[in-house]
C-alpha positions in Angstrom: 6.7 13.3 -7.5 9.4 10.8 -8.9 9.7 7.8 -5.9 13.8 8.9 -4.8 15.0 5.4 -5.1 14.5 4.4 -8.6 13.4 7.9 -10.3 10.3 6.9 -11.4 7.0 8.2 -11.0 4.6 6.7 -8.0 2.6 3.5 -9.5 -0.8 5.3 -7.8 -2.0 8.6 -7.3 -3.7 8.8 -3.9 -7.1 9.3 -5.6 -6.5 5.5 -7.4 -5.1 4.7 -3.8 -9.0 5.9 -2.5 -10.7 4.3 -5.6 -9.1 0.9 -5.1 -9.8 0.9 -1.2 -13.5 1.9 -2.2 -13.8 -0.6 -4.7 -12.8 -3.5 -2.3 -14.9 -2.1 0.2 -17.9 -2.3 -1.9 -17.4 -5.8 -2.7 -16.9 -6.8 1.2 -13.2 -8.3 0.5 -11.0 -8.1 3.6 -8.1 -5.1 3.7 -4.9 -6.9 5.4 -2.4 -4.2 6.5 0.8 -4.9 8.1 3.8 -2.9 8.9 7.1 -3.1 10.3 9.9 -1.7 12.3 13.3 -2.5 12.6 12.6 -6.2 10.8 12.0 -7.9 13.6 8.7 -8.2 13.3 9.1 -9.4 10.0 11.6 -11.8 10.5 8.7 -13.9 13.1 6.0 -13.2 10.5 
């Protein structure tokens, strides 16, 4: 499925997506996740 913006292809399937969250699992690296809104919560970040 081409990514709408630029009309390229998605850099990861979501099996790579599972395989790379595996793989730093495994080795006991932290996962950092963030998110965002409106910006706002960026913008204080």
């Amino acid at each position: 499925m081409p990514n709408p913006w630029s009309g390229k292809g998605y850099p990861y399937t979501k099996q790579k997506v599972r395989d790379r969250l595996q793989a730093t699992l495994s080795q006991k690296k932290a996962i950092i996740g963030t998110g965002a809104g409106t910006g706002i919560s960026a913008k204080f970040i």
